[in-house]
BAFI-3210 file (N, C-alpha, C; in Angstrom, 3 decimals, decimal comma, padded with zeros to 6 digits):
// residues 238
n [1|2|3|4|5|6|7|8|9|10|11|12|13|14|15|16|17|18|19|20|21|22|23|24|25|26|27|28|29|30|31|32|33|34|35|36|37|38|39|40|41|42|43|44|45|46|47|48|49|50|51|52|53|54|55|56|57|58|59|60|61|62|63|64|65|66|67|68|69|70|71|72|73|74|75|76|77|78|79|80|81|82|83|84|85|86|87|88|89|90|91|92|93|94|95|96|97|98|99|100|101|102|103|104|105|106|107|108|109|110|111|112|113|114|115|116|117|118|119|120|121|122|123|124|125|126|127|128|129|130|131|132|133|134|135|136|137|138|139|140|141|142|143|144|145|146|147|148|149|150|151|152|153|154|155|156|157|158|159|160|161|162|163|164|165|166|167|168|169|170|171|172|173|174|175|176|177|178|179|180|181|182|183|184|185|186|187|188|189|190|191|192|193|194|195|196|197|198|199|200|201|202|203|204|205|206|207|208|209|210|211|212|213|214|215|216|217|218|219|220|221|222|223|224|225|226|227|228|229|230|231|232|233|234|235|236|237|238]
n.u [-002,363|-001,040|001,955|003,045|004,586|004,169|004,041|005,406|004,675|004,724|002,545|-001,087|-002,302|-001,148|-000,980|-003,548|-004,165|-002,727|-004,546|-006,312|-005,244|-004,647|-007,133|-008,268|-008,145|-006,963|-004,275|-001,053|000,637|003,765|006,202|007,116|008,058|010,307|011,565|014,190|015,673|019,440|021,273|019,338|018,457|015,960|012,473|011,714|010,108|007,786|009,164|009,663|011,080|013,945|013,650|011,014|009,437|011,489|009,661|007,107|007,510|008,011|005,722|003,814|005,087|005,800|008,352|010,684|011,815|014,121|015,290|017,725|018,712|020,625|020,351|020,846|018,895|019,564|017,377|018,198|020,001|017,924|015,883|017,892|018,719|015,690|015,599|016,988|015,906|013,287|014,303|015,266|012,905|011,356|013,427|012,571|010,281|008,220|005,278|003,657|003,487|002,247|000,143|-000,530|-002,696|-004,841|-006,286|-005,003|-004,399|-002,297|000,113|-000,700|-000,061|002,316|003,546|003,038|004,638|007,284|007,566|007,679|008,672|009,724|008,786|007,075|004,060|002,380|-000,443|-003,205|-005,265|-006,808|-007,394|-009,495|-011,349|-013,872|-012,453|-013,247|-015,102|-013,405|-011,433|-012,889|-013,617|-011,361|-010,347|-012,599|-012,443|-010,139|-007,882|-004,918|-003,063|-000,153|000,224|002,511|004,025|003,504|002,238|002,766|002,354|-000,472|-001,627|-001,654|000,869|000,372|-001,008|000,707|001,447|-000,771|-003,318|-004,637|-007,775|-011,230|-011,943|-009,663|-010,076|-012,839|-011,961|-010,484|-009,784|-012,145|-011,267|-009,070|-007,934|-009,638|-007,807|-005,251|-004,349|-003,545|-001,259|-001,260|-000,854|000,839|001,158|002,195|001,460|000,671|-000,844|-002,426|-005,468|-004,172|-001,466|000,757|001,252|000,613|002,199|004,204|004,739|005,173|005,463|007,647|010,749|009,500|009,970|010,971|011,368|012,484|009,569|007,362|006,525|007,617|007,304|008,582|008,738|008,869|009,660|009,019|011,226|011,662|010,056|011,341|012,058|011,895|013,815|012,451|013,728|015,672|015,810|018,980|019,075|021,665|022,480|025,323|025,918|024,585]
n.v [006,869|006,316|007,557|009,034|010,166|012,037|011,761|014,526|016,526|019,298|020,269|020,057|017,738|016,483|018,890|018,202|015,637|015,598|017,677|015,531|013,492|014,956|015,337|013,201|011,056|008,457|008,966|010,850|013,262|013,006|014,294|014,708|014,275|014,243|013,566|015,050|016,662|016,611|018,488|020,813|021,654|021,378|020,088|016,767|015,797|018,245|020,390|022,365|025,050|024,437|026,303|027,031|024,424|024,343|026,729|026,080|023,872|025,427|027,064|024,728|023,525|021,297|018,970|018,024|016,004|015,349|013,501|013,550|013,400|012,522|014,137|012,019|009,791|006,318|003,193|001,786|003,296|005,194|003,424|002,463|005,297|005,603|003,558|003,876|006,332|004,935|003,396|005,445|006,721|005,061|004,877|007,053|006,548|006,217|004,583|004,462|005,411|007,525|008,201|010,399|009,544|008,918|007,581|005,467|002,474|000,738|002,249|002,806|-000,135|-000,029|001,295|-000,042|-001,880|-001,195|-000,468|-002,846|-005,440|-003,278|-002,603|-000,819|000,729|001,433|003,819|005,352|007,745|009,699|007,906|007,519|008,996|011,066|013,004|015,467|016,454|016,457|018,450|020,670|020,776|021,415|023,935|025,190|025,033|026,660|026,532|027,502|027,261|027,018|025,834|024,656|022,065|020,800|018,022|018,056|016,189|016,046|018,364|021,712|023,813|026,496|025,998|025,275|027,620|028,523|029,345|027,087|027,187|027,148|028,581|027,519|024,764|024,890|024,989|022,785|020,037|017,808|014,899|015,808|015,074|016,351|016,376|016,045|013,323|011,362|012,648|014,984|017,864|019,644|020,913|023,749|024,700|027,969|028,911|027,857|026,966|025,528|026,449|028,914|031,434|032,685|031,843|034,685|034,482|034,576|034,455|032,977|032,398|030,464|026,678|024,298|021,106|018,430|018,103|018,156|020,920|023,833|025,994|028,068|028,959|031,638|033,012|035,690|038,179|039,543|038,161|036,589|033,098|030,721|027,703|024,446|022,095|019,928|016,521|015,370|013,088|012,003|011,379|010,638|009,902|007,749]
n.w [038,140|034,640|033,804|030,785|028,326|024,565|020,963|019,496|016,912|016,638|015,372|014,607|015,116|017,138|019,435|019,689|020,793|023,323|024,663|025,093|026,804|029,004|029,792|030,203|033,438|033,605|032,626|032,965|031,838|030,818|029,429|026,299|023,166|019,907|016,722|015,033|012,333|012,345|010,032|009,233|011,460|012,330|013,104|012,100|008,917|009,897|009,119|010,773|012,757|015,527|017,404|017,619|018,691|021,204|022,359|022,254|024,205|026,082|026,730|027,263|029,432|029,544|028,901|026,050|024,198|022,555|019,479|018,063|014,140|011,443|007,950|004,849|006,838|007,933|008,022|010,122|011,823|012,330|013,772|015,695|017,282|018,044|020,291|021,826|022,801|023,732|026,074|027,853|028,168|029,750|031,950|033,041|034,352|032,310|031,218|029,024|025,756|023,843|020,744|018,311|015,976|013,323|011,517|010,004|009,697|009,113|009,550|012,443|013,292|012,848|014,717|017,566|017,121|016,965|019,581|020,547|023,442|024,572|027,329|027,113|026,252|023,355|023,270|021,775|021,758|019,812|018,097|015,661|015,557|013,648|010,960|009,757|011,353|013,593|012,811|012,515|015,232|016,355|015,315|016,195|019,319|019,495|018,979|016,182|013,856|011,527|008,055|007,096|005,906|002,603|000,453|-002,721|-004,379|-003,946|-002,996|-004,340|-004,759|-003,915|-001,534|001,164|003,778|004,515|006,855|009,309|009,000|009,087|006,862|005,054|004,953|003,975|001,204|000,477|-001,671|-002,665|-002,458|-000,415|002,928|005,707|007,929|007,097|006,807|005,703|005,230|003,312|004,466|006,564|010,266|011,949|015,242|016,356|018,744|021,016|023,728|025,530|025,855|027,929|026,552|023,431|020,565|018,962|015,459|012,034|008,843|006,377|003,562|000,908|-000,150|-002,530|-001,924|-003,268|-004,196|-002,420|-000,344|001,850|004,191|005,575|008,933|011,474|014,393|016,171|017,467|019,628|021,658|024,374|025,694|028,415|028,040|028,804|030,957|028,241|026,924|024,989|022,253|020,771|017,578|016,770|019,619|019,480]
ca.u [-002,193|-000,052|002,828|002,975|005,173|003,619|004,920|005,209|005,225|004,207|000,900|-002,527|-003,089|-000,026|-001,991|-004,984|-004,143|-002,458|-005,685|-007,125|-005,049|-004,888|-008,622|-008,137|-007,905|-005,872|-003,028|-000,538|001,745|005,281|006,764|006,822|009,065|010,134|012,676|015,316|016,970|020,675|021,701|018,332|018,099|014,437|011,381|011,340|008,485|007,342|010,186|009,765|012,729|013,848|013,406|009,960|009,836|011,279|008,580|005,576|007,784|008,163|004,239|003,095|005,251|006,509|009,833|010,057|012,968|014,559|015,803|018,503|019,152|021,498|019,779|019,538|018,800|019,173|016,256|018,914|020,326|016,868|015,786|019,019|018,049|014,496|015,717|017,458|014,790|012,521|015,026|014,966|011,445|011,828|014,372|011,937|009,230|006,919|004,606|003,060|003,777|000,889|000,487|-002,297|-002,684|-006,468|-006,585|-004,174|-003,800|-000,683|000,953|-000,819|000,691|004,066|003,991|002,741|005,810|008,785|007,602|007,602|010,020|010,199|008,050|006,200|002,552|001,208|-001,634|-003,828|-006,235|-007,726|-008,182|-011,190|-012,536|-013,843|-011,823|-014,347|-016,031|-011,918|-010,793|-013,637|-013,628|-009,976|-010,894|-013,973|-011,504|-008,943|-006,164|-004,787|-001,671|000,093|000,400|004,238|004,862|002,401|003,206|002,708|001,035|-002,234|-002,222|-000,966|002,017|-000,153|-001,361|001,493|001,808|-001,809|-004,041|-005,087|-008,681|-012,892|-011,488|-008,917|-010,522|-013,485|-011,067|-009,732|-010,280|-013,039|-010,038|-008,474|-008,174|-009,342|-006,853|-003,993|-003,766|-002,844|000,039|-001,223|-000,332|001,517|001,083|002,334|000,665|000,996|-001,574|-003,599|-005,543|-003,741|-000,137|000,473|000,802|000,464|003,801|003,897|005,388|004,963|005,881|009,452|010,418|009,038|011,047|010,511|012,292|011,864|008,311|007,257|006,704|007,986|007,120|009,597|007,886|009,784|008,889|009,040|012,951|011,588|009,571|012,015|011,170|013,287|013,305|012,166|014,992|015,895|016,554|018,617|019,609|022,465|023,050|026,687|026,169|023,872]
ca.v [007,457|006,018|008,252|009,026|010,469|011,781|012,166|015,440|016,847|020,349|020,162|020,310|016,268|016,430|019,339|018,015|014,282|016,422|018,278|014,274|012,954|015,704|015,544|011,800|010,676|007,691|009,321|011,639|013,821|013,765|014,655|015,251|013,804|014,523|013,498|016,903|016,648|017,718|019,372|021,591|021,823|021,654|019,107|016,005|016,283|019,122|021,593|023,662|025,308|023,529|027,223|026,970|023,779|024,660|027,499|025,251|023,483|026,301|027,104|023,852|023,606|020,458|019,221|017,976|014,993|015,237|012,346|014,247|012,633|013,131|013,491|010,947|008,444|004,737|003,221|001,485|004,152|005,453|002,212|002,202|006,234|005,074|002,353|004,995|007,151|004,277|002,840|006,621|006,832|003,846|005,274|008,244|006,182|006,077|003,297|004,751|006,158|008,064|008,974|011,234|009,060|008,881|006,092|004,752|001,000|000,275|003,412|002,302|-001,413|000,330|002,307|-001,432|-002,953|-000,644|-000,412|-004,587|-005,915|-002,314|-002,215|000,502|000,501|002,424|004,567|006,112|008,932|010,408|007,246|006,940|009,974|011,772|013,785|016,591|017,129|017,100|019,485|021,699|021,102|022,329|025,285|025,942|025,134|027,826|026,352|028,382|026,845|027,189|024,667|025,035|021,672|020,105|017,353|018,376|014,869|015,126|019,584|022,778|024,672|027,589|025,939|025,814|028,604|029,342|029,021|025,843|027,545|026,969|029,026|026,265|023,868|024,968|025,631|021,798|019,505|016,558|013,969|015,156|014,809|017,652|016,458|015,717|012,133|010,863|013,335|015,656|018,516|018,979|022,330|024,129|025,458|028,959|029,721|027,329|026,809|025,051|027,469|029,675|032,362|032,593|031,849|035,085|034,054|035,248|033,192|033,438|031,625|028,791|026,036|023,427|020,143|016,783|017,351|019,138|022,369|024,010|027,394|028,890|029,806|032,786|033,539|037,169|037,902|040,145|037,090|035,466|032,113|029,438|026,623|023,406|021,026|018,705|015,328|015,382|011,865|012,666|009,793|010,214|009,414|006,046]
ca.w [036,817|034,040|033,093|029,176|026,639|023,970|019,949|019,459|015,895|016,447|014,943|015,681|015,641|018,888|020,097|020,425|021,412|024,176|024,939|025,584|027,145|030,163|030,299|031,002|034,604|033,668|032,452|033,339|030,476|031,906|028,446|024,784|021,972|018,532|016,070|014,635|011,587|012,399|008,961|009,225|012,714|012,171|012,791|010,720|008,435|009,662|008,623|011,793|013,484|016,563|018,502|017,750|019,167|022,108|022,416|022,518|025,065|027,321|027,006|027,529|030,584|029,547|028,366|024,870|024,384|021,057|018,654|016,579|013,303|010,188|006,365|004,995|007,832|007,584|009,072|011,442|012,597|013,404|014,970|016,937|017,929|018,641|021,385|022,840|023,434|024,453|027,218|028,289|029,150|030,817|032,898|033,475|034,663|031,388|030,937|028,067|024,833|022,839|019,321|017,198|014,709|013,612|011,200|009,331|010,535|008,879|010,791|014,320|013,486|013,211|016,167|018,380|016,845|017,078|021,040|021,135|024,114|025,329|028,260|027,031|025,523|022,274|023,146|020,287|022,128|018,995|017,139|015,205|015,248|012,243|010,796|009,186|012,425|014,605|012,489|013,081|016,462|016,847|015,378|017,603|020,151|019,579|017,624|015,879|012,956|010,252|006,945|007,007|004,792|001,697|-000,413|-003,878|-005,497|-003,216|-003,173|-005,372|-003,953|-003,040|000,334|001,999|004,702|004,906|008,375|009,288|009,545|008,164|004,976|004,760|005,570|003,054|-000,213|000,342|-002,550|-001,900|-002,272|001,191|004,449|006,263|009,359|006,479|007,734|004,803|004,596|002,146|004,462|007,878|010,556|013,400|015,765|017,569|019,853|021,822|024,911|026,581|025,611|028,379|025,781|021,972|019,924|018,073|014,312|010,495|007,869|005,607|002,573|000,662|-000,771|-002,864|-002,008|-004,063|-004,015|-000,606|-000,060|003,066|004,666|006,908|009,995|012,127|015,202|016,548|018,316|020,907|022,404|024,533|026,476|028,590|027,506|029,611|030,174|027,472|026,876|023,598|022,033|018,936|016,726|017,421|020,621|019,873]
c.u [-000,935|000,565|003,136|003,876|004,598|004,208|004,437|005,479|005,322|003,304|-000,104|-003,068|-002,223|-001,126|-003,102|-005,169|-003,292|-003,765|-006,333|-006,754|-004,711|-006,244|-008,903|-007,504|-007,065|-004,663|-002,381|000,598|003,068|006,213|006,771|007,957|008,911|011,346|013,315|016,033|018,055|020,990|020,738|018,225|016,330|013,568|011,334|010,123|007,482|007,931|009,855|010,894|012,473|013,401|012,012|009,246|009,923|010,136|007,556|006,107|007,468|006,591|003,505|003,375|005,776|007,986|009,633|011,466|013,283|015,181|016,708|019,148|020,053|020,756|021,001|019,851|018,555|017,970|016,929|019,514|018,962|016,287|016,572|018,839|017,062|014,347|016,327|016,383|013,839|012,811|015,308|013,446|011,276|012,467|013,592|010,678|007,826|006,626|003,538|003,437|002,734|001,535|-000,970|-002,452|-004,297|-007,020|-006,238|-003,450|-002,343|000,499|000,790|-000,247|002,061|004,570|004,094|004,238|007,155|008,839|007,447|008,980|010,959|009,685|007,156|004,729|001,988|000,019|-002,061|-005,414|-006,986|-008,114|-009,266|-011,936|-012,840|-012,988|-012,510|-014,492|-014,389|-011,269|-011,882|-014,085|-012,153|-009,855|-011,218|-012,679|-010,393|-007,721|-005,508|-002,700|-001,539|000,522|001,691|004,806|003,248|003,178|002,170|002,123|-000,375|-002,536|-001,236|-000,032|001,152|-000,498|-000,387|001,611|000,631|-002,178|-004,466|-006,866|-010,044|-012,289|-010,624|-009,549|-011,948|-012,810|-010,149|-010,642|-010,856|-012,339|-008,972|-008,699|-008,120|-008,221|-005,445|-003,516|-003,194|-001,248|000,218|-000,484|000,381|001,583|002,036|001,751|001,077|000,428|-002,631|-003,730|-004,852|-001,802|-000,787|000,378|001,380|001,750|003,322|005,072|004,484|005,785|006,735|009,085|010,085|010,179|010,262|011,687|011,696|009,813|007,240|007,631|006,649|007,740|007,895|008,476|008,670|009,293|009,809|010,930|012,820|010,326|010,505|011,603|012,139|012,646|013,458|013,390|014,754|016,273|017,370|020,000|020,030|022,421|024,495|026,810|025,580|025,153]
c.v [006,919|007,528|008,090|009,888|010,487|012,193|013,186|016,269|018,430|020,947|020,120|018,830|016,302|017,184|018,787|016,358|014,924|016,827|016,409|013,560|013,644|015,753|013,693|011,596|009,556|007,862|010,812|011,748|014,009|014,499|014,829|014,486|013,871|014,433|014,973|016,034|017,093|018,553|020,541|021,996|022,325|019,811|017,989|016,241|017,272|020,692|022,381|023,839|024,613|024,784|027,306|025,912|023,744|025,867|027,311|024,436|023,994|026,719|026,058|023,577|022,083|020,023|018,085|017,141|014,921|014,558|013,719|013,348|013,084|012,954|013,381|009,656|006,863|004,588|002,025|001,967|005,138|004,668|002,400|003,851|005,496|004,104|003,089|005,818|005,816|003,792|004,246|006,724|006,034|004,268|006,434|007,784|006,023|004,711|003,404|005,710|006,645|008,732|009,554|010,361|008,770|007,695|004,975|003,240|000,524|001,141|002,550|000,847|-000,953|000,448|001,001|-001,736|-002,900|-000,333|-001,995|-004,778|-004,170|-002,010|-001,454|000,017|001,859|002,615|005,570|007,079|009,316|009,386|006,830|007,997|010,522|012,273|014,953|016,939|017,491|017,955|021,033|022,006|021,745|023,386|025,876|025,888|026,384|027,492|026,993|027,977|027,425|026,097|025,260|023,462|020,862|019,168|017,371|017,230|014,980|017,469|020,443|023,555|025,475|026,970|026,169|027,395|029,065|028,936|027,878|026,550|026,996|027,579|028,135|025,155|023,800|025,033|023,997|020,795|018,374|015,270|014,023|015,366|015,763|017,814|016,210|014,585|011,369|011,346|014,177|017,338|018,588|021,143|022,547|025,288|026,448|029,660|028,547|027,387|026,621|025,497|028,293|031,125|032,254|032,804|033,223|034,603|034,814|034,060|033,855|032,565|030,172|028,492|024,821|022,007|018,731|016,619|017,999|020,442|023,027|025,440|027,777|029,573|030,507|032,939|034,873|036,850|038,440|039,298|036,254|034,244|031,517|028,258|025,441|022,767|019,974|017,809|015,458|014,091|012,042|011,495|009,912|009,793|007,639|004,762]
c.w [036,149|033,506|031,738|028,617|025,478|022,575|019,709|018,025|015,738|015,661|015,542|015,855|017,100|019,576|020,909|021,314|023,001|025,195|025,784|025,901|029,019|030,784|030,829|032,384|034,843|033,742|033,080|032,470|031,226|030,873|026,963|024,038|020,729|017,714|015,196|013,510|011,483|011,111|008,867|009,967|012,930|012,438|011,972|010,515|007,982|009,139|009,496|012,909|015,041|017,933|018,798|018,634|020,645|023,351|023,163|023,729|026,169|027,764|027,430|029,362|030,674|028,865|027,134|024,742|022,795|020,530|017,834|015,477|012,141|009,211|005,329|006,263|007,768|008,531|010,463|012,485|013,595|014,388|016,594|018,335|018,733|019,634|021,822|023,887|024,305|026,016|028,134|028,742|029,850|032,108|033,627|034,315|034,290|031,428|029,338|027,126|023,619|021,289|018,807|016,111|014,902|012,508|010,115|009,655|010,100|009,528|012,260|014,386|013,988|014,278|017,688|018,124|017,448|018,998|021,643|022,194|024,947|027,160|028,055|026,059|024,687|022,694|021,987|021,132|021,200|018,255|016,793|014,591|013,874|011,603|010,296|011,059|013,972|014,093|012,763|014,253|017,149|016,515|016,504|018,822|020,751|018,855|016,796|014,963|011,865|009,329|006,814|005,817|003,947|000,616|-002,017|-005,216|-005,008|-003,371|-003,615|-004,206|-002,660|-001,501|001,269|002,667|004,730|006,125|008,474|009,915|008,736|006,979|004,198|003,787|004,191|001,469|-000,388|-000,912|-001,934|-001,551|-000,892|002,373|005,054|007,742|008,324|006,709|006,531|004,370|003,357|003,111|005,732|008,639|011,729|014,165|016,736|018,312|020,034|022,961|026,039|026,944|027,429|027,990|024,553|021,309|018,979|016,597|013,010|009,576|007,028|004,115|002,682|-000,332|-000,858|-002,524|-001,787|-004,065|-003,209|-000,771|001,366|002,992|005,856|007,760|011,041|013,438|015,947|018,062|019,745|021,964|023,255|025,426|027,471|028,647|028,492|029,652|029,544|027,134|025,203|023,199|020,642|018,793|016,984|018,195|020,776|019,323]
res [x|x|x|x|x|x|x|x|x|x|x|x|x|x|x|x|x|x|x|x|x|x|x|x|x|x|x|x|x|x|x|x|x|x|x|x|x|x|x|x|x|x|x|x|x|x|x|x|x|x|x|x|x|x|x|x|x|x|x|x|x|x|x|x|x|x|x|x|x|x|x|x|x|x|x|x|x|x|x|x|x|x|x|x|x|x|x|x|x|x|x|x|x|x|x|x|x|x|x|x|x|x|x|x|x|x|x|x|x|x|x|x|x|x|x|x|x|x|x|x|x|x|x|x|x|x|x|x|x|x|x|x|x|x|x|x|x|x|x|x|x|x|x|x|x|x|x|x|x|x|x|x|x|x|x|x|x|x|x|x|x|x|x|x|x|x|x|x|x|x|x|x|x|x|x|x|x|x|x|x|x|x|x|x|x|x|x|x|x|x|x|x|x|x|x|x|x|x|x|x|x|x|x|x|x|x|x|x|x|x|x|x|x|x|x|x|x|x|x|x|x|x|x|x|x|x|x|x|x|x|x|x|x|x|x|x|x|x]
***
């Protein structure tokens, strides 16, 4: 079994490329990764707190290796991060680095590139699939998210912070992507299968910034967890 690392956004495309890559006999999940914006202490992207984060860590049962970055990030300084982390899994004994990406070729080029001369090999688990018929199978599944950020050229404020559910999922305009692959919206997820138990959370404020709409997602205080150990790579330190 190849050992993998997989990008971890706290969404239901991670989720579920998760879900298929455990049901594969080739591989073996030794860890998780995900870039932190220091000034936010939240998710790039996905604007979700880093406690949450650790959460899905502690349920999954794996440990979750965090890029911390400063906004705004050169893309040298992320580079220079991002060879950090890589020469770290390395050191861990990865041979493989997976991503959800389902079919954006100019993304899956990226992802080949920025792992060139590393040792390591881009794996793509979900690529290809539909997207209509994987979003309704993560449903059926049990999935169970929240639309925490939307970007405001492709859908109307209001979505943000609703369920990633069939009512969703039905109420989306014919223009997008019911998996958001284009980046119209972005989730996190608090209760799946493969959790050992259901993040409880409620949703806080929204905020508009440059564009993007973000939903504070909370999760309940009298839940406490411990959290997996973590790898965590500051940009001060690269």
């Amino acid at each position: 079994m190849k050992k993998v690392w997989l990008s971890w956004s706290t969404g239901k495309d991670s989720a579920w490329t998760l879900r298929t890559l455990i049901m594969d006999p080739r591989y073996e999940v030794t860890g998780l990764f995900t870039t932190c914006t220091e000034e936010f202490d939240r998710v790039s992207v996905h604007g979700v707190r880093t406690s949450l984060l650790d959460a899905q860590s502690e349920r999954l049962g794996l440990p979750i290796h965090r890029v911390i970055l400063p906004w705004p990030c050169s893309n040298t300084l992320y580079q220079t991060a991002m060879d950090y982390l890589w020469q770290a899994a390395s050191d861990h004994g990865v041979e493989m680095i997976a991503f959800g990406d389902l079919f954006l070729e100019d993304v899956r080029q990226y992802r080949i590139d920025i792992l060139n001369n590393t040792g390591l090999k881009a794996i793509f688990p979900i690529w290809g699939q539909p997207t209509s018929k994987l979003a309704d199978s993560m449903i059926s599944f049990g999935l169970q998210a929240i639309v925490t950020c939307i970007d405001t050229r492709h859908l109307p404020a209001e979505y943000a912070g609703q369920n990633f559910d069939k009512e969703f999922l039905n109420g989306l305009p014919p223009s997008i992507d019911p998996c958001g692959e284009n980046g119209e919206f972005h989730t996190f997820v608090h209760s799946f299968p493969l959790f050992s138990q259901q993040i409880q959370v409620k949703t806080g404020e929204v905020v508009n910034r440059e564009g993007f709409v973000y939903t504070d997602v909370l999760g309940r205080r009298d839940q406490p967890f411990t959290p997996v150990k973590n790898l965590i790579l500051n940009h001060n330190n690269t």
